[in-house]
C-alpha positions as CSV (number, residue, x, y, z in Angstrom):
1,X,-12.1,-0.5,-14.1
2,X,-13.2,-3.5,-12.5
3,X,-14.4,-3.2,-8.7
4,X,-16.3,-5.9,-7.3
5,X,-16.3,-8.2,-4.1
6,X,-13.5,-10.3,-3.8
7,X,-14.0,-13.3,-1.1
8,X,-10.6,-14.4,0.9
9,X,-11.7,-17.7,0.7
10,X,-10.6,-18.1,-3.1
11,X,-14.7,-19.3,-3.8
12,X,-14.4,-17.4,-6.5
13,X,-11.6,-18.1,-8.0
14,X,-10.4,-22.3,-9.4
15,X,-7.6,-23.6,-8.1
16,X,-6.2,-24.1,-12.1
17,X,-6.1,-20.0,-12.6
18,X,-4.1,-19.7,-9.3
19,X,-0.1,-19.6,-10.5
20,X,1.4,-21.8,-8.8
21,X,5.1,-21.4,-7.2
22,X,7.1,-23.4,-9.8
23,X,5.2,-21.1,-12.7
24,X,5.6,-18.4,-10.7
25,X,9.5,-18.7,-10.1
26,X,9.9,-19.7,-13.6
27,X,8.0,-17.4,-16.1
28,X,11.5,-15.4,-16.9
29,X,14.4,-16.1,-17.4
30,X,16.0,-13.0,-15.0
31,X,14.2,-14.6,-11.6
32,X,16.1,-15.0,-8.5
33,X,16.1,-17.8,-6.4
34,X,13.3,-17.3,-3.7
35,X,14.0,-16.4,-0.4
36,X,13.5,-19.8,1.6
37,X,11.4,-18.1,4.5
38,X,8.1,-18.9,3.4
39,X,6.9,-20.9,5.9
40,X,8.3,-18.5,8.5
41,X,5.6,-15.5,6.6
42,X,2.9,-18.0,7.0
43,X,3.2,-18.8,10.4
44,X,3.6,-14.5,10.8
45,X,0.7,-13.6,9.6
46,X,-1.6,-16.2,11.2
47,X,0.1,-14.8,13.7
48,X,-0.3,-10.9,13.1
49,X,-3.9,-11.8,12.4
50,X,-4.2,-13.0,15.8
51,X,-2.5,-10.0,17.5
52,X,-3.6,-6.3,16.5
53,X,-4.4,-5.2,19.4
54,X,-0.5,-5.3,20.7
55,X,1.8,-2.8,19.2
56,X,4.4,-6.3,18.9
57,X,3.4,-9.2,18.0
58,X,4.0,-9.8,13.9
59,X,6.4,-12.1,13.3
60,X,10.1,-11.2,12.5
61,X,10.9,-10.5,8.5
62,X,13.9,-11.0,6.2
63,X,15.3,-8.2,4.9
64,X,18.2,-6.6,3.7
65,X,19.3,-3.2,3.3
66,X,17.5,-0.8,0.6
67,X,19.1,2.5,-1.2
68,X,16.3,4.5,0.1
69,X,16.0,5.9,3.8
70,X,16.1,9.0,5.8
71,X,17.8,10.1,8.9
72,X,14.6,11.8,10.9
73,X,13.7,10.0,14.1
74,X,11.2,6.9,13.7
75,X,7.8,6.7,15.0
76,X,7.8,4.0,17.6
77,X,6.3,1.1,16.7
78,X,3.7,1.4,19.3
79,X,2.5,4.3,17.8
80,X,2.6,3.3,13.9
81,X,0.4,0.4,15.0
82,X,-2.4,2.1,17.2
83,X,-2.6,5.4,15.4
84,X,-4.3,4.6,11.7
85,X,-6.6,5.2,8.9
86,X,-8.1,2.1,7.9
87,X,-12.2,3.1,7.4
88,X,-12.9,-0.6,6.8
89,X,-12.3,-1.1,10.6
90,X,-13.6,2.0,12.2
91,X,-13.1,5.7,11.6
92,X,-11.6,7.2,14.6
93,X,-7.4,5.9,14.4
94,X,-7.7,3.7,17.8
95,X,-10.2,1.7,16.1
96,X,-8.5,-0.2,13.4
97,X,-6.0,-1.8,16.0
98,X,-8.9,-2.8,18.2
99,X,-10.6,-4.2,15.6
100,X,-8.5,-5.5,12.6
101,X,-8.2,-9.2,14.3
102,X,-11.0,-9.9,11.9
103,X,-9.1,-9.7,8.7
104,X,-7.7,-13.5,7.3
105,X,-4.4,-12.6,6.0
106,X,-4.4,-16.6,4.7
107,X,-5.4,-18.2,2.2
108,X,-5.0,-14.7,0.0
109,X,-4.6,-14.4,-3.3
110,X,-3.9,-11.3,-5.9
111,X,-5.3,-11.1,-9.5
112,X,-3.6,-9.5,-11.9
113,X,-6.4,-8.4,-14.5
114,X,-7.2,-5.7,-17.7
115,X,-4.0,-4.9,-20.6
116,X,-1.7,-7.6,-19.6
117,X,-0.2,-10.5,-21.5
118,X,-1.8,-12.9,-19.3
119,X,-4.5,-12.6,-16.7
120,X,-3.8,-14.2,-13.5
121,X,-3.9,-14.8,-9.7
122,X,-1.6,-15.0,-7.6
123,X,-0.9,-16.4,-4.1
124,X,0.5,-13.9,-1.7
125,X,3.4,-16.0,-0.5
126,X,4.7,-16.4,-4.3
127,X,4.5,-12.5,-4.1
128,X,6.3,-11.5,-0.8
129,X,9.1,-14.2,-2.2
130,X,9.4,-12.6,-5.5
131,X,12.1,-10.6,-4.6
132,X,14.3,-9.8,-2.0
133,X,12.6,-7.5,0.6
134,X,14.5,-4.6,1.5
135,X,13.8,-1.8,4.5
136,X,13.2,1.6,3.4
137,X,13.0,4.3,5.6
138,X,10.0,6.3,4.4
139,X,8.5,9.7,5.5
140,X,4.7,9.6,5.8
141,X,2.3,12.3,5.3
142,X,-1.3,12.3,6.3
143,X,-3.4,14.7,4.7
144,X,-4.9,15.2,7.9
145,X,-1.8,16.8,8.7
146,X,-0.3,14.6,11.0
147,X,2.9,12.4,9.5
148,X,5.5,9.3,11.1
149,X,9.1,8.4,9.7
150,X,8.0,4.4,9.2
151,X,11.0,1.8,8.1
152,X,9.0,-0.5,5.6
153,X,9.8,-3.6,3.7
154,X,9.1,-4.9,0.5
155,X,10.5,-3.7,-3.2
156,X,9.9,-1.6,-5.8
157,X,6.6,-2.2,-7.4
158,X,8.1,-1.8,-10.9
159,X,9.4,-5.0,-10.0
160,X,5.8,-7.2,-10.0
161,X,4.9,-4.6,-12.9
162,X,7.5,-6.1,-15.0
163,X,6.4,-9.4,-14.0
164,X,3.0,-9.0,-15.0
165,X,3.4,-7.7,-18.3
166,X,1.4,-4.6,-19.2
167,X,0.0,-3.8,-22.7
168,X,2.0,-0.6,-23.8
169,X,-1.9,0.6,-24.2
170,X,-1.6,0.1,-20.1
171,X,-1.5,3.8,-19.1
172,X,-2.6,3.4,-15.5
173,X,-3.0,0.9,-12.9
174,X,-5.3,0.3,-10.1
175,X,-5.2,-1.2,-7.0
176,X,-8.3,-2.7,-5.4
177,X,-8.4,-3.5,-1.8
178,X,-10.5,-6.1,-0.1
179,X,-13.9,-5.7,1.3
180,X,-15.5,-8.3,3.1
181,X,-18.5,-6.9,5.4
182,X,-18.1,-9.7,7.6
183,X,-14.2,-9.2,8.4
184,X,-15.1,-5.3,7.9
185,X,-18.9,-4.9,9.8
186,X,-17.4,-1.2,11.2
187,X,-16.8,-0.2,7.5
188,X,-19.2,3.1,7.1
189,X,-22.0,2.6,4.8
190,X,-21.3,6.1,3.2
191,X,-18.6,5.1,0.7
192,X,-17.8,3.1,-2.4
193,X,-16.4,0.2,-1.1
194,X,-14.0,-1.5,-2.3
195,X,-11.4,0.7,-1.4
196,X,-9.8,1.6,-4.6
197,X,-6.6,3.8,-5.8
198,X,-4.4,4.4,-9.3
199,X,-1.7,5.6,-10.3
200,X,-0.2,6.7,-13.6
201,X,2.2,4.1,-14.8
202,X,5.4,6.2,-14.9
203,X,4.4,6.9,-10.7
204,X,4.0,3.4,-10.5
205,X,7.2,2.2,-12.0
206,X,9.6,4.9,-9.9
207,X,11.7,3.5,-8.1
208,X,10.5,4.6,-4.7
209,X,7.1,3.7,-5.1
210,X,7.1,0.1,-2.9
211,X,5.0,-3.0,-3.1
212,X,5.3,-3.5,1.2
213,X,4.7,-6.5,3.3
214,X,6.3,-5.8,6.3
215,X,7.4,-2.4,8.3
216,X,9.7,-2.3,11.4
217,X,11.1,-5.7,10.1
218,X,8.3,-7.4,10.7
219,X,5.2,-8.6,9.0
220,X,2.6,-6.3,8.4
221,X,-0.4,-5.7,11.2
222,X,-3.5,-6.0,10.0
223,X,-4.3,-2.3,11.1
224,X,-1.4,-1.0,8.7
225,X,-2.4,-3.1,5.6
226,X,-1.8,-6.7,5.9
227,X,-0.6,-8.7,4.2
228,X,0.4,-6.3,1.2
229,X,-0.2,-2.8,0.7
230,X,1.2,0.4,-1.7
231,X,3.7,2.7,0.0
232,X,3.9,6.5,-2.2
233,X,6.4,8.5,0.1
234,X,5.2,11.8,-1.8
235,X,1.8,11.7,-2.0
236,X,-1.0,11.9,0.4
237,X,-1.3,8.9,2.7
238,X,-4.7,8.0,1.2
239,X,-3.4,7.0,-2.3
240,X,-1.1,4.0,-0.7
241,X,-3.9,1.2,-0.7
242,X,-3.9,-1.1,1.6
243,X,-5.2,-5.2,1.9
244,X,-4.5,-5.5,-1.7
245,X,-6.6,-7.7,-3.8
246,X,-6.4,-7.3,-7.1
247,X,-3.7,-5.0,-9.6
248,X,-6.1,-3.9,-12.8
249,X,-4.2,-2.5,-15.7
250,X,-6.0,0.1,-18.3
251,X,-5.7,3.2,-20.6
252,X,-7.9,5.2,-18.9
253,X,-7.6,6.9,-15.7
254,X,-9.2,4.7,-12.9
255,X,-11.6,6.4,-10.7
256,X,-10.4,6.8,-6.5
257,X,-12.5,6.4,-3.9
258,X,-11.8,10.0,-2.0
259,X,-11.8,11.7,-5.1
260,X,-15.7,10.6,-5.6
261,X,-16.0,11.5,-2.0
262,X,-14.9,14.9,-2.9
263,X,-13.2,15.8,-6.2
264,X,-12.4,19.4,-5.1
265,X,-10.1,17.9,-1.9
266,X,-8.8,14.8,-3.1
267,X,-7.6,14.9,-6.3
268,X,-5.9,11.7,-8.4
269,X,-2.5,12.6,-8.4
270,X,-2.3,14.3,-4.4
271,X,1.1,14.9,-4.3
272,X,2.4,16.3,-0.9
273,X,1.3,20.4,-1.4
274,X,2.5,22.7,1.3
275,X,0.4,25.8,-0.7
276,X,-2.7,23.9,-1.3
277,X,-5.1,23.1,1.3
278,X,-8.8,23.1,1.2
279,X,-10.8,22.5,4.6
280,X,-7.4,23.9,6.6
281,X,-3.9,24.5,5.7
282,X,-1.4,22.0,4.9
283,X,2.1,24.2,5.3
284,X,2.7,22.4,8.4
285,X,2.3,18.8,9.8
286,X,2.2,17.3,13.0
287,X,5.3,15.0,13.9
288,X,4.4,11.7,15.8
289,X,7.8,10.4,16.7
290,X,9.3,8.8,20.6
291,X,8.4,12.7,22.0
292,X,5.5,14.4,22.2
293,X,3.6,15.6,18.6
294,X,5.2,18.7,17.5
295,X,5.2,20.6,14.8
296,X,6.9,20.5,11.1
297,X,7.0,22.6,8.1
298,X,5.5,20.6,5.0
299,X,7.5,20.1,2.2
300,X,6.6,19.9,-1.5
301,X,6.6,16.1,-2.4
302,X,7.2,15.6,1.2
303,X,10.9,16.0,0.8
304,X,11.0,13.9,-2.4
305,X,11.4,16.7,-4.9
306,X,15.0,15.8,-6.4
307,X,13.6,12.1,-7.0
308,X,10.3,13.0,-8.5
309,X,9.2,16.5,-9.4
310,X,10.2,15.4,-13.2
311,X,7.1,13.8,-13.2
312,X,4.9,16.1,-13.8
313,X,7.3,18.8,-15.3
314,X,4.8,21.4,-16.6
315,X,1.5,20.5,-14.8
316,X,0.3,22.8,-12.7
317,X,0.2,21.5,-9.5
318,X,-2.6,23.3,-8.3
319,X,-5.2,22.6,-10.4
320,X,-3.7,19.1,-11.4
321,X,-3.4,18.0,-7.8
């Protein structure tokens, strides 16, 4: 697995291995026309990048209506946007709002590296416009059991898979995010930065796993993962990487970053696990929706069951966790 520095700037990186639009939009034959909004997401997130401290601010989105949602209440806005994990800019969760106006969501760029057809980078516009963004309404369960009802936008990550071509030796696929100590100077020294997550390739290619670029119909905050982040609905909120830089494809399991913090907590899979809970116990979660916190009995794939416990028929879930 590669992990190394990635630099915003694109220093790294000529201009001639960045795909441009036209390649892009053209490369199969099944494309759909792109959205014409564009300009409207890079005016947003100069914008967002200007604006984390504020609950509002990120500019307005483009969606249209996804197959997946949920009827639970939503966590306010307000409180999606100043309540967050995000190490890179502080631990404690009021911290990455306060301090996330560092992050450059432009220029940005994603490479596309390891048992593909074709190597790559690409721009994160040509990305977002890929396809059509839809809104799912997603449960969200912190293993630090707390959890929010969040309406995200983007689309199914199989989606860029298939775009990018994977060996069928690709058995995994990792997701590196950025790290940038000068946008990041709050990141703890204590950890293996970059930030970096997998997934099988069957988890990556379900349906409801979601490439996102927006929540609340509107683009992304810095402090939740601007501008494109993984959203798992049934695993622990740690495996949905955030600040994206880079999609590695490979045949052997990719290492995490919390599970070489602690292998015995965080394993690679961390599904949603009422029954297994280390430091404290995870059978109930505290709700942060328009009330007050309360409290919520924790389901098994938190709620999610019927769409993916196939996955890993026969594992056992506690020791594979």
């Amino acid at each position: 697995m590669l992990i190394r520095k990635t630099h915003l700037s694109g220093e790294n990186i000529p201009s001639s291995q960045i795909t441009p639009l036209e390649a892009f939009h053209s490369a199969t034959t099944d494309r759909r026309a792109f959205l014409a909004r564009a300009g409207v997401l890079a005016a947003g997130s100069a914008a967002a990048s200007m604006l984390p401290r504020r609950a509002f601010g990120m500019e307005p989105l483009k969606t249209v209506s996804g197959q997946f949602s949920t009827t639970e209440a939503q966590t306010p806005i307000v409180r999606a946007t100043t309540y967050n994990n995000f190490y890179e800019f502080g631990v404690p969760k009021d911290q990455p709002a306060k301090n996330a106006h560092t992050l450059k969501t432009r220029p940005w760029t994603v490479q596309v590296t390891g048992m593909v057809k074709k190597p790559q980078t690409i721009n994160i516009d040509d990305l977002i416009n890929y396809r059509p963004v839809e809104s799912r309404v997603y449960r969200h369960r912190c293993v630090e059991a707390w959890s929010m009802v969040i309406p995200w936008d983007g689309y199914s990550l199989s989606e860029f898979i298939n775009f990018c071509e994977p060996l069928p030796s690709a058995k995994y696929v990792a997701f590196i995010s950025l790290y940038d100590r000068k946008q990041m100077p709050e990141a703890p020294d204590d950890y293996n930065w970059p930030y970096h997550e997998g997934l099988r390739m069957d988890e990556a290619m379900h349906p409801l796993t979601l490439l996102t670029f927006g929540a609340y119909g509107q683009t992304l905050a810095n402090q939740n993962g601007a501008p494109a982040r993984i959203v798992l609905p049934w695993k622990w909120g740690y495996k949905s990487a955030k600040s994206i830089v880079k999609f590695h494809f490979t045949d052997k399991q990719p290492s995490t970053l919390w599970n070489e913090a602690n292998s015995n907590e965080y394993g690679f899979y961390s599904n949603v696990n009422p029954k297994r809970g280390v430091r404290y116990s995870q059978e109930r979660e505290r709700r942060i929706d328009s009330g007050f916190p309360h409290e919520i009995p924790t389901q098994m794939f938190n709620g999610y069951g019927d769409q993916v416990a196939s996955l890993y028929s026969g594992m056992d879930l506690m020791k594979n966790y």
